[in-house]
C-alpha positions in Angstrom: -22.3 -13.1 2.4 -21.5 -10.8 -0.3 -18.4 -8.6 0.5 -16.8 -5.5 -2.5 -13.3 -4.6 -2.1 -12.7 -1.2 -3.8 -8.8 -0.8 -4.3 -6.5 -0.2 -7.3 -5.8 -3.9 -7.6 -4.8 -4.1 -11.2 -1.2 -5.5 -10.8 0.5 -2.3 -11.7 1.8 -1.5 -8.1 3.0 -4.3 -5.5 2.2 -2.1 -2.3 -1.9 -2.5 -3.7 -1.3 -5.9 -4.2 0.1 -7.2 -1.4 -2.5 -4.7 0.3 -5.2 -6.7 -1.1 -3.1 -10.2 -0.2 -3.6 -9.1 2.9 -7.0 -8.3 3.1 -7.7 -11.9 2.1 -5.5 -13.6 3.9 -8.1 -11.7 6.9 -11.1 -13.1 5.3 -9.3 -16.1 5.4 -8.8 -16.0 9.2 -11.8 -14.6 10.1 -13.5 -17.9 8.3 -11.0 -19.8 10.6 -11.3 -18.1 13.8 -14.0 -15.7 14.0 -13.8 -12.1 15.4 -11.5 -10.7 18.8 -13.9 -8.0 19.7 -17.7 -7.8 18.1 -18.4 -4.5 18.7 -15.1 -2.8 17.3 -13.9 -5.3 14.8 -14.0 -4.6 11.2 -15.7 -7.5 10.7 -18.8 -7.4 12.7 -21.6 -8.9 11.4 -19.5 -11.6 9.9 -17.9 -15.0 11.8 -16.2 -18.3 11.8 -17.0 -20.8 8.8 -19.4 -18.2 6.8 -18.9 -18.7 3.2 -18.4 -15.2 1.7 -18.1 -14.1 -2.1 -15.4 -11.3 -2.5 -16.5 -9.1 -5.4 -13.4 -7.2 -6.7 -13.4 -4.3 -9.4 -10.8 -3.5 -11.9 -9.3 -7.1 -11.2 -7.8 -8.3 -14.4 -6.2 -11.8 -15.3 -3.1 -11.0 -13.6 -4.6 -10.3 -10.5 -6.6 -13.4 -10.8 -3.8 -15.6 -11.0 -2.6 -13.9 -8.4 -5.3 -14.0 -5.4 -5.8 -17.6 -7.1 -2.3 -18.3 -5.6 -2.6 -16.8 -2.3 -6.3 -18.7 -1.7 -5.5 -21.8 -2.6 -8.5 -24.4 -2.6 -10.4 -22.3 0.3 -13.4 -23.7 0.9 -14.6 -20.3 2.1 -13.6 -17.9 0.0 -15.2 -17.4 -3.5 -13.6 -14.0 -5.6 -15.5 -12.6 -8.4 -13.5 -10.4 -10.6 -15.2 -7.1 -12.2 -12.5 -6.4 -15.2 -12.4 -2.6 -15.6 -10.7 -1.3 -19.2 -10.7 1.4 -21.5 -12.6 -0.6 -24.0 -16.1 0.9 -24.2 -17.7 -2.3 -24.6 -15.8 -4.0 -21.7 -16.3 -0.7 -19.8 -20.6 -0.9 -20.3 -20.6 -4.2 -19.4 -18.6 -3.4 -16.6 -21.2 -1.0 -15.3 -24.0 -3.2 -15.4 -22.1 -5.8 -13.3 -21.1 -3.3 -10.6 -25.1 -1.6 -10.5 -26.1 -5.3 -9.4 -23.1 -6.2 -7.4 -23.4 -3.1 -5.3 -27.2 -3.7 -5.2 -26.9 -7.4 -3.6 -23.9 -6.4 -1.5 -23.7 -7.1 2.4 -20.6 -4.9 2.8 -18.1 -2.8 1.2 -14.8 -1.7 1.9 -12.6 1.0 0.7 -9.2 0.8 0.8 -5.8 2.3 0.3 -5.9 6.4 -0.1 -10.0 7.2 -0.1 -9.4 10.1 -2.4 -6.9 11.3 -4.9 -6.9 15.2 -6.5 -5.9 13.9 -9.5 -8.1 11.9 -12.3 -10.9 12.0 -10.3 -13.4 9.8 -12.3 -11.0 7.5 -13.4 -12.0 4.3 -11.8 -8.3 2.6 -12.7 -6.6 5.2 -10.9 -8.5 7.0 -8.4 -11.2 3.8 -7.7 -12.9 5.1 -4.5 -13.6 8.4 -6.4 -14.9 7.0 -9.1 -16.8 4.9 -7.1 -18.9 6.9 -5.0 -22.2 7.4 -7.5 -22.3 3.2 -7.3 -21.8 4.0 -3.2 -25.0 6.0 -3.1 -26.9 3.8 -5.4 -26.4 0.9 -2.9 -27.2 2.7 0.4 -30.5 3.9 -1.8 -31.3 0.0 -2.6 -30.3 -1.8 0.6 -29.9 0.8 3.3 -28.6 -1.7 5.8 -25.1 -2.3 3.3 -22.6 -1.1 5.5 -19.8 0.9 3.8 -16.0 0.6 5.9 -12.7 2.0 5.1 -10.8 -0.4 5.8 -7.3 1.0 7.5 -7.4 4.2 5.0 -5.5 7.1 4.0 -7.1 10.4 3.0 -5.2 12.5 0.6 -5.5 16.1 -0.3 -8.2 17.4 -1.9 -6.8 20.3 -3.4 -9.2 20.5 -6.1 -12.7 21.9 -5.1 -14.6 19.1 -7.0 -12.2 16.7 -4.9 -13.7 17.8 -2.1 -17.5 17.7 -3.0 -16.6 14.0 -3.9 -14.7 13.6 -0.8 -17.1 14.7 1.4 -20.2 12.7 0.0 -18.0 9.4 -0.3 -16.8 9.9 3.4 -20.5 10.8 4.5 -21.5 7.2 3.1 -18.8 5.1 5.3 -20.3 3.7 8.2 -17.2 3.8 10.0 -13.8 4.3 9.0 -10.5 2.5 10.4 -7.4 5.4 9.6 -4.2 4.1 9.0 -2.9 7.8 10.3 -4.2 9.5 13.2 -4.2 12.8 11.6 -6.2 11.9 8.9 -9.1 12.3 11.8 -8.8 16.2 11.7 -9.7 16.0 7.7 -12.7 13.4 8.5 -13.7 16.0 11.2 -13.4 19.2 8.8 -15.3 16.9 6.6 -18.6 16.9 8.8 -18.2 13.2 9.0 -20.6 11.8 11.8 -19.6 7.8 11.7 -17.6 6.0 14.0 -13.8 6.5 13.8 -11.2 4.2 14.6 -7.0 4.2 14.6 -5.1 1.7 13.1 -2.1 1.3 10.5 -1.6 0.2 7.0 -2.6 -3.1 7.0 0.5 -4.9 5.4 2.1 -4.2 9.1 -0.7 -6.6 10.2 0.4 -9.4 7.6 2.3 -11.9 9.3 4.6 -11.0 12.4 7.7 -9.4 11.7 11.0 -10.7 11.2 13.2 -10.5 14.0 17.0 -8.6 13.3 19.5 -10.7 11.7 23.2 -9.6 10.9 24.6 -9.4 7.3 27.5 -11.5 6.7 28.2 -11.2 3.0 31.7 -10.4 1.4 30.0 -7.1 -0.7 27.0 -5.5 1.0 23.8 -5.1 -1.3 21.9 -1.7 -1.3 18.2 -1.5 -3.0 17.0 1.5 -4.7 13.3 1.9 -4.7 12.7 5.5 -7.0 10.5 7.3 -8.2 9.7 10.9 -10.0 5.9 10.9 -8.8 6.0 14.6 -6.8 10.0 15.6 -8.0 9.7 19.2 -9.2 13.1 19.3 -10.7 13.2 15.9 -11.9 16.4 16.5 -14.4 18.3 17.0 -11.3 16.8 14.7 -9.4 18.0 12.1 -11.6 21.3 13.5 -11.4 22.1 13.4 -8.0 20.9 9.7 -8.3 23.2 8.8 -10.6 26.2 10.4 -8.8 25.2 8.3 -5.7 25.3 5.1 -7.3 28.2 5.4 -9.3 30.2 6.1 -5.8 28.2 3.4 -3.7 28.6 0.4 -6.4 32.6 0.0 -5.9 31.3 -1.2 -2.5 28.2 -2.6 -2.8 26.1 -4.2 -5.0 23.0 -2.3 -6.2 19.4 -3.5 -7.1 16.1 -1.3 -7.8 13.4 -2.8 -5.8 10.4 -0.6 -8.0 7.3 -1.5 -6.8 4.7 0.4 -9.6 5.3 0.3 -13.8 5.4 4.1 -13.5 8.7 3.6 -12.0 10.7 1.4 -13.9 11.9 4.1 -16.8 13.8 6.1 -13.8 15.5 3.2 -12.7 16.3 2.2 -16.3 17.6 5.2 -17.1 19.9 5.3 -13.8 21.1 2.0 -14.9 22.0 2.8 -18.4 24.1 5.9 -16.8 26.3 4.1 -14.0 26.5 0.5 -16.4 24.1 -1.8 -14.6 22.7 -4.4 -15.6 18.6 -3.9 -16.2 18.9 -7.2 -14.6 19.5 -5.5 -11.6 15.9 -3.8 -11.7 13.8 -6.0 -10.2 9.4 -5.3 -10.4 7.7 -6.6 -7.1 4.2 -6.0 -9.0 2.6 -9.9 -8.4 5.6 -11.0 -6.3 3.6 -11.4 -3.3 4.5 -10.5 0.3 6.9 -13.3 1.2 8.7 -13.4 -1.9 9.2 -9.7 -1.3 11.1 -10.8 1.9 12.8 -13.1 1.0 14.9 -10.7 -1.9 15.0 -8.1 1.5 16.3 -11.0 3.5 20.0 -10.2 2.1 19.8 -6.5 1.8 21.6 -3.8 4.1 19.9 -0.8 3.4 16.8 0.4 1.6 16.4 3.7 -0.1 13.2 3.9 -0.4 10.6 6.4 -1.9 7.3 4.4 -2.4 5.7 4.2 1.0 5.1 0.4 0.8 8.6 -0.1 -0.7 9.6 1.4 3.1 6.8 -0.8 4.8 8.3 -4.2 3.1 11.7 -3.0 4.1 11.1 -2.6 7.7 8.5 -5.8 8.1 12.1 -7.8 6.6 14.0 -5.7 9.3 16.1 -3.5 7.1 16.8 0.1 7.7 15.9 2.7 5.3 17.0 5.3 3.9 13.6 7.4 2.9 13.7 10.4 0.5 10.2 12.4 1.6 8.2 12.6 -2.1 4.8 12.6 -0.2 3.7 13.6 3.3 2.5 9.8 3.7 6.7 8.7 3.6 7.0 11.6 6.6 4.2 10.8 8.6 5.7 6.8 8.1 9.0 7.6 9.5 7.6 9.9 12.6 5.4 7.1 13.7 8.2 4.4 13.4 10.4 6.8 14.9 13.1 6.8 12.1 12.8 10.3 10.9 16.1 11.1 11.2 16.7 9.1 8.7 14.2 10.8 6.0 15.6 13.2 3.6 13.7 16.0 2.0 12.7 15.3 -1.7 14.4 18.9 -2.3 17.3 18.3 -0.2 18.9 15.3 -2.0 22.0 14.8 -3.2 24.8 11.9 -3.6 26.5 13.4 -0.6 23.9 13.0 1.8 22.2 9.6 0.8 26.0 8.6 1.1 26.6 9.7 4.3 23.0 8.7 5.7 24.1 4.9 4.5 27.3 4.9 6.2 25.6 6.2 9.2 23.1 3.7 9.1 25.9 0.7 8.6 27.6 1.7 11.1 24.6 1.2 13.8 23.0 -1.2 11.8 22.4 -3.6 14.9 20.7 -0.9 16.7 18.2 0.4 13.9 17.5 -3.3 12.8 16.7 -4.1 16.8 14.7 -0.5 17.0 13.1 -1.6 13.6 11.7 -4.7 15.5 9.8 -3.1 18.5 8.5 -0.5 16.5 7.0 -3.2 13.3 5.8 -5.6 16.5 3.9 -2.5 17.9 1.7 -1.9 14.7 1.2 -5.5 14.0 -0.4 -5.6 17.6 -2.1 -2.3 16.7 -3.4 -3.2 13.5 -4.7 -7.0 14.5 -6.5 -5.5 17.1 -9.8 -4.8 14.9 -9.3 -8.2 13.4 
């Protein structure tokens, strides 16, 4: 069984990696257990013991090593890299791999965000986009390929040619799992006639959540996960940052958990301002889920940015602080029902992070207990297609 998992899996960003860790640690299980339910599973059509080839684009070295780790000697499993660069030779030969790849594929699955506005043919940024011609040429080939998103978001598509593409890439999708229920109203608006389904971002359905646990350490730790990605006045921005760190680290020690390379100059530039060590930024990139946890296993409080940096925090049980640079980070703390701990991208300042800390510290038990129901509810509602 030939499977193609479209993502940004490069390495640059630790929420699509551990995505994609996740997504094999499914295959995994399905090759193990089989399917729940055959008729809504995101799996039908495949079972327990099938030997199935993973084809993955744009995976480099670094993500080879990395899925090498987190399969092991599988007996099951088999991944076959597509490496994706700039290099025009690399780039042809590239092409003529994916044309018979998606030609001899079973099934293909989208994941992540299904379409940016932004570089729109750029198949190391905007994949699914850039995708979509090799999408058509395989339903043209083998009409019975079935096409899943696979617990999707759909972004804007603010951009008219963004929406022609979005529209013919959603029209190919047999059915699509949404990690948001409101992304149905887009699907809809789309004309989209395939079956729909509601689910979560699957890194809430890797591995059960960790039950609250109380910090007992002398000097309390605070992580920093930033990010200028959608900050219109970034000069102040950066300012406001700065003021709130050079209060908070008399009384607690400070890390920045970044989890893209886009990120790190921010943090190192926050770090050269208040005197901390660039020791103290730490890159999840190919860290992996349970590493991830384990640096979150001794940290009170998450400012977080990134969605998935706010995803890792709460699947550790830590409460978080999130500053809204994207609708996705709002629509993330409605549904876990911490939005009143969300802070408007326009509204921060060192002031309120402070005081949105203390007030979280001080009914720490609470939030990390309220944390726990709510991550246990969409690990149930995300395995449920599994």
């Amino acid at each position: 069984m030939k499977v193609i998992l479209l993502g940004s899996f490069a390495g640059n960003n630790a929420g699509d990696m551990v995505v994609l860790e996740s997504i094999i640690h499914d295959f995994i299980q399905l090759t193990e257990c089989g399917i729940q339910d055959t008729k809504q599973s995101l799996f039908r059509g495949m079972g327990q013991g099938m030997d199935i080839e993973l084809v993955v684009p744009a995976l480099n070295e670094k993500g080879i090593g990395f899925l090498n780790r987190v399969i092991g000697n599988h007996k099951h499993i088999m991944i076959t890299p597509v490496p994706i660069e700039k290099d025009v030779k690399v780039l042809v030969k590239a092409v003529k791999s994916l044309v018979s790849e998606f030609a001899s594929a079973d099934f293909i699955y989208t994941t992540a965000g299904i379409l940016f506005d932004q570089k729109i043919w750029n198949p190391l940024y905007n994949f699914v986009a850039a995708y979509t011609p090799f999408l058509v040429w395989a339903k043209k080939v083998n009409p019975t390929v079935r096409i899943i998103g696979y617990n999707v978001g759909i972004t804007s598509q603010k951009r008219s040619a963004g929406s022609i593409v979005l529209k013919k890439c959603i029209g190919l999708h047999d059915c699509i799992y949404l990690r948001e229920e409101k992304d149905e109203a887009v699907l809809k608006s789309l004309q989209y006639k395939g079956r729909i389904y509601h689910s979560v971002d699957n890194v809430f359905g890797f591995k059960s959540p960790k039950a609250p646990h109380n910090s007992r350490k002398q000097k309390k730790k605070i992580y920093i996960n930033l990010t200028l990605y959608g900050v219109e006045d970034k000069k102040q921005f950066l300012h406001e940052m700065i003021r709130f760190v050079k209060e908070m680290k008399q009384n607690y020690d400070i890390y920045f958990f970044q989890t893209s390379t886009r990120d790190m100059e921010p943090a190192k530039i926050v770090c050269e301002r208040v005197c901390i060590d660039e020791k103290h930024i730490i890159f999840l990139g190919l860290l992996g889920y349970d590493r991830i946890q384990e640096l979150l296993s001794d940290c009170d409080v998450l400012i977080g940015m990134r969605m998935h940096s706010i995803i890792f925090a709460l699947k550790g049980g830590c409460p978080v602080v999130a500053i809204q640079y994207s609708s996705k980070v709002k629509s993330l703390m409605q549904t876990i029902q911490l939005d009143n701990w969300l802070i408007g991208i326009r509204d921060v300042s060192a002031e309120i992070l402070a005081a949105k800390v203390d007030g979280i510290i001080k009914q720490r038990d609470a939030v990390t207990k309220h944390i726990y129901c709510e991550t246990e509810r969409l690990y149930l509602a995300c395995n449920k297609y599994k």
